[in-house]
C-alpha positions as a Markdown table, in Angstrom:
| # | Residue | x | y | z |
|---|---|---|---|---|
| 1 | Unk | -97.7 | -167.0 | 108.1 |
| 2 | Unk | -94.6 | -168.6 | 107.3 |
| 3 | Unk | -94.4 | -172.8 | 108.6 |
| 4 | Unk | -92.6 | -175.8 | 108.4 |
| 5 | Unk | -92.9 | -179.4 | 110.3 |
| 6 | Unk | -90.3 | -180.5 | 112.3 |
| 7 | Unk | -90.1 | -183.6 | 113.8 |
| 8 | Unk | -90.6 | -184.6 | 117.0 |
| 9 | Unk | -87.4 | -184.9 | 119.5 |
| 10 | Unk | -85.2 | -182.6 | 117.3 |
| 11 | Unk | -82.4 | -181.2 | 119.9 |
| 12 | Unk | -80.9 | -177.9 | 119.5 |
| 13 | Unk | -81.1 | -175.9 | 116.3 |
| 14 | Unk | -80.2 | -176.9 | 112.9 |
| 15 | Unk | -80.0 | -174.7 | 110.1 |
| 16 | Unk | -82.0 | -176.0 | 106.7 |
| 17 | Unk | -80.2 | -177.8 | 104.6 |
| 18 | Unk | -79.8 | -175.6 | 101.7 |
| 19 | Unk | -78.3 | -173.1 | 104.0 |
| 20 | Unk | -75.1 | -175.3 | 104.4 |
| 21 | Unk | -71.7 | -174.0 | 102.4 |
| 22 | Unk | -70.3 | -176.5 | 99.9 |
| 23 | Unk | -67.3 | -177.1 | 102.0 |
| 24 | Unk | -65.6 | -179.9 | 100.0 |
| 25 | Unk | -65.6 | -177.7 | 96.8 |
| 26 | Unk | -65.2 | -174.8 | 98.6 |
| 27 | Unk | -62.0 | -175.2 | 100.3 |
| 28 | Unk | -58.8 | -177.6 | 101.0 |
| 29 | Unk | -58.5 | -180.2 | 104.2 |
| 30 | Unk | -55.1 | -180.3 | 105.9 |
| 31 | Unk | -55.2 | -183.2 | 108.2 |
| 32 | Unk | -52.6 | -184.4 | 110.5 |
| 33 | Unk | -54.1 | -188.1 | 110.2 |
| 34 | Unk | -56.9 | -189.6 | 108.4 |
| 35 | Unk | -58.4 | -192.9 | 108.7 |
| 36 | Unk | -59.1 | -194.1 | 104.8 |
| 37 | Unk | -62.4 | -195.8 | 106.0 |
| 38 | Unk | -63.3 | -192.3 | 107.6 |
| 39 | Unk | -62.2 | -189.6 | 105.1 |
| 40 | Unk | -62.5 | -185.6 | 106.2 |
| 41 | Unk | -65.8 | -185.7 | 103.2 |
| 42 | Unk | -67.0 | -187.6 | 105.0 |
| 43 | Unk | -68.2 | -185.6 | 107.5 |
| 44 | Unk | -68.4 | -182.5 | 105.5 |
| 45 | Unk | -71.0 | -183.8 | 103.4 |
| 46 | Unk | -74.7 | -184.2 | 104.5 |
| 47 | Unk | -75.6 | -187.8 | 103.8 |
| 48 | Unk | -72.3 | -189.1 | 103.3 |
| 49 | Unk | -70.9 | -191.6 | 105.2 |
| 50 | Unk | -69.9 | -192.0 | 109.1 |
| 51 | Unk | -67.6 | -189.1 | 109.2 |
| 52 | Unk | -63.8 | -188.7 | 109.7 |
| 53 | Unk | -61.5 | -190.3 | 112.2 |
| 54 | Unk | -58.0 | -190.1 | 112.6 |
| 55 | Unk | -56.0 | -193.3 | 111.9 |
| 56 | Unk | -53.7 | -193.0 | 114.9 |
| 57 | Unk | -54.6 | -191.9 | 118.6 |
| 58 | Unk | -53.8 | -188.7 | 119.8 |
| 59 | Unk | -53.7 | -185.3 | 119.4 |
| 60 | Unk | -55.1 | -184.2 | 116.0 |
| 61 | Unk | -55.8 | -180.9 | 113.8 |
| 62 | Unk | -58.4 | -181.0 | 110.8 |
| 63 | Unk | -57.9 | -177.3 | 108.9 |
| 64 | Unk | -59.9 | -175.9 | 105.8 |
| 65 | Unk | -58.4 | -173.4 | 104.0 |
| 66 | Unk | -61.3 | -172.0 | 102.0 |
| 67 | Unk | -60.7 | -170.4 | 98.2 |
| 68 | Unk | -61.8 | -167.1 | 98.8 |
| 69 | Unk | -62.7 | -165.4 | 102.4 |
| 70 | Unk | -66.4 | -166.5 | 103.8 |
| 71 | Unk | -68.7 | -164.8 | 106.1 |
| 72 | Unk | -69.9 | -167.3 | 108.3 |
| 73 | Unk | -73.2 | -167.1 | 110.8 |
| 74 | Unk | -73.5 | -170.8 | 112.2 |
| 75 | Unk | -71.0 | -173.7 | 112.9 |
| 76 | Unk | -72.1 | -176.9 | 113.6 |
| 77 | Unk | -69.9 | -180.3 | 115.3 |
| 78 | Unk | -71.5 | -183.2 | 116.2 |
| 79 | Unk | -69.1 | -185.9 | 117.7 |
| 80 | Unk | -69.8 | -189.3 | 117.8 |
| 81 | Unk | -67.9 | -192.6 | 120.4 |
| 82 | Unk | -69.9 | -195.3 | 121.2 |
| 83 | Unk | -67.0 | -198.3 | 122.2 |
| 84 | Unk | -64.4 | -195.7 | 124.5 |
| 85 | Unk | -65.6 | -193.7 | 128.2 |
| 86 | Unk | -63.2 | -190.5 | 127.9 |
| 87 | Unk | -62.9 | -187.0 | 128.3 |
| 88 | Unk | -62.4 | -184.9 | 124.9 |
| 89 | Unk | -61.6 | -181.5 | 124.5 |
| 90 | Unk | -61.2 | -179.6 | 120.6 |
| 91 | Unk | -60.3 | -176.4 | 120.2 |
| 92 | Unk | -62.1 | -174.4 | 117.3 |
| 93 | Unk | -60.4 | -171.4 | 115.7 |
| 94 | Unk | -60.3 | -169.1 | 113.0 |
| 95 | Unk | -58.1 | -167.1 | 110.8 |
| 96 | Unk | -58.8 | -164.2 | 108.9 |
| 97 | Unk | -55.5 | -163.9 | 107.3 |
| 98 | Unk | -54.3 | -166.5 | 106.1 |
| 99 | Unk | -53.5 | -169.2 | 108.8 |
| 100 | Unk | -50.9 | -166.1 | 110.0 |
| 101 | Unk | -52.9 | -165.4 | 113.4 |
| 102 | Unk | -55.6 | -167.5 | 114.7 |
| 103 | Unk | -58.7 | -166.0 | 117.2 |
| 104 | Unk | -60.3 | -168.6 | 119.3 |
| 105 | Unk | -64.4 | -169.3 | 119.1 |
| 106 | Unk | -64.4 | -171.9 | 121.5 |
| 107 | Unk | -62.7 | -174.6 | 123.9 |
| 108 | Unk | -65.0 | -177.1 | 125.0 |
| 109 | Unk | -64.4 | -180.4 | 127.1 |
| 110 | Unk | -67.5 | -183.0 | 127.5 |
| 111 | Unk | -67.5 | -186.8 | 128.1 |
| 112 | Unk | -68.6 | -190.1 | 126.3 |
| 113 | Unk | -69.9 | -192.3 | 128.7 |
| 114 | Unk | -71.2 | -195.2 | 126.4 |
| 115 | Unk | -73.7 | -196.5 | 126.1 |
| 116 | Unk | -76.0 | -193.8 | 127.7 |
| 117 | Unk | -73.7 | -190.5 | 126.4 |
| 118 | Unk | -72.4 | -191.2 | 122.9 |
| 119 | Unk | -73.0 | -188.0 | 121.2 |
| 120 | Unk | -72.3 | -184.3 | 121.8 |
| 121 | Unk | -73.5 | -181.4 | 119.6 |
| 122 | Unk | -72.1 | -178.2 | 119.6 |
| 123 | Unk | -74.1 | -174.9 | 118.1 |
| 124 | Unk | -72.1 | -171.8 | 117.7 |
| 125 | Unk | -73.8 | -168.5 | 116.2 |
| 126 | Unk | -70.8 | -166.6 | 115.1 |
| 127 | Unk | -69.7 | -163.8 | 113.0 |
| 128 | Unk | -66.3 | -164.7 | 111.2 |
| 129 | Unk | -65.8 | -161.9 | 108.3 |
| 130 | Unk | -63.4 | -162.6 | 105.8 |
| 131 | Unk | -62.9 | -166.7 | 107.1 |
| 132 | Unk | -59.8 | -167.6 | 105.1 |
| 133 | Unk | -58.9 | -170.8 | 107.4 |
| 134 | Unk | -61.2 | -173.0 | 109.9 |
| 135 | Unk | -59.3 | -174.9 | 112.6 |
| 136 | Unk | -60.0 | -178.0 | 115.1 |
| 137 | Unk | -57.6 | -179.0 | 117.3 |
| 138 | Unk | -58.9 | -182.4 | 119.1 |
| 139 | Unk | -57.5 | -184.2 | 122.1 |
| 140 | Unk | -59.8 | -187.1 | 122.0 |
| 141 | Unk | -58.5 | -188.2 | 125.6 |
| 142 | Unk | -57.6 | -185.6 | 127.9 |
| 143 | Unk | -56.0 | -189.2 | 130.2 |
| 144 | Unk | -53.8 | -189.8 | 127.7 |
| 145 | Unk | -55.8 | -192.9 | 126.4 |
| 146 | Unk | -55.5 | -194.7 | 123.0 |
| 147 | Unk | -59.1 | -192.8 | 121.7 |
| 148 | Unk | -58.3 | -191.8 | 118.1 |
| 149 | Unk | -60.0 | -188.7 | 117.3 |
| 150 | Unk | -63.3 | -188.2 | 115.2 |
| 151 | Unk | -65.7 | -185.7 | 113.4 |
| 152 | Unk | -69.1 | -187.0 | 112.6 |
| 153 | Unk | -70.3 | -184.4 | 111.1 |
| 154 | Unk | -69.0 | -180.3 | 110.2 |
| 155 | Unk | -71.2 | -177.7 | 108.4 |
| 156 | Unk | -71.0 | -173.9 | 107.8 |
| 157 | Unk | -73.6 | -171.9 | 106.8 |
């Protein structure tokens, strides 16, 4: 019998930690803004730090372009607004060839209602074969507010 202890209150499903790909030496960040309190590391690397956020409002795109194509199973967001009530939508996409053609995963929309809805996590079991470039497009406020766009944290496995 194979077991391990989780703890108590755990929502949704998190793959182990060793199972996580090595995305900041494993491939490039093309960002259309970055806040330098927030860098894209950040929020790439367990542990380390309070994620990215974008230094103006707006639309934004984070983009990894990885060094050699990936097979990826599991993609994990969590997003994090505690001070702003909005609507956010992202748009995650990948590219098999390049950054040439892009196939959708998923468009999602979900609110922040602080203080009782401050975080959304988003699970995705997927099959991307030959992942060359990972895409999110975020409109942090469908409204047209002054959010600014943020990743708390994004891991592959």
């Amino acid at each position: 019998m194979r077991k391990r202890i989780i703890t108590q209150g755990a929502t949704g499903i998190i793959t182990p930690h060793e199972d996580w790909l090595d995305l900041e030496n494993s491939a490039q960040a093309e960002l259309t803004s970055e806040d330098a309190s927030h860098p894209i590391e950040s929020a790439l690397t367990p542990g380390w730090g309070s994620g990215w956020r974008a230094s103006e409002p707006g639309q934004q795109t984070v983009r990894l372009l990885f060094d050699k194509p990936l097979r990826v199973k599991h993609v994990h967001l969590l997003f994090h607004e505690d001070e702003v009530p909005r609507t956010q939508e992202f748009l995650l996409q990948w590219s098999s060839d390049g950054g040439r053609s892009f196939r959708e995963i998923v468009r999602q929309q979900f609110n922040f209602s602080p203080p009782d809805n401050t975080r959304e996590i988003e699970e995705y079991e997927v099959d991307l074969v030959g992942l060359t470039v990972l895409e999110i497009i975020i409109s942090p406020d469908i409204s047209g507010g002054c959010a600014r766009a943020s990743i708390a944290e994004l891991r592959l496995a």
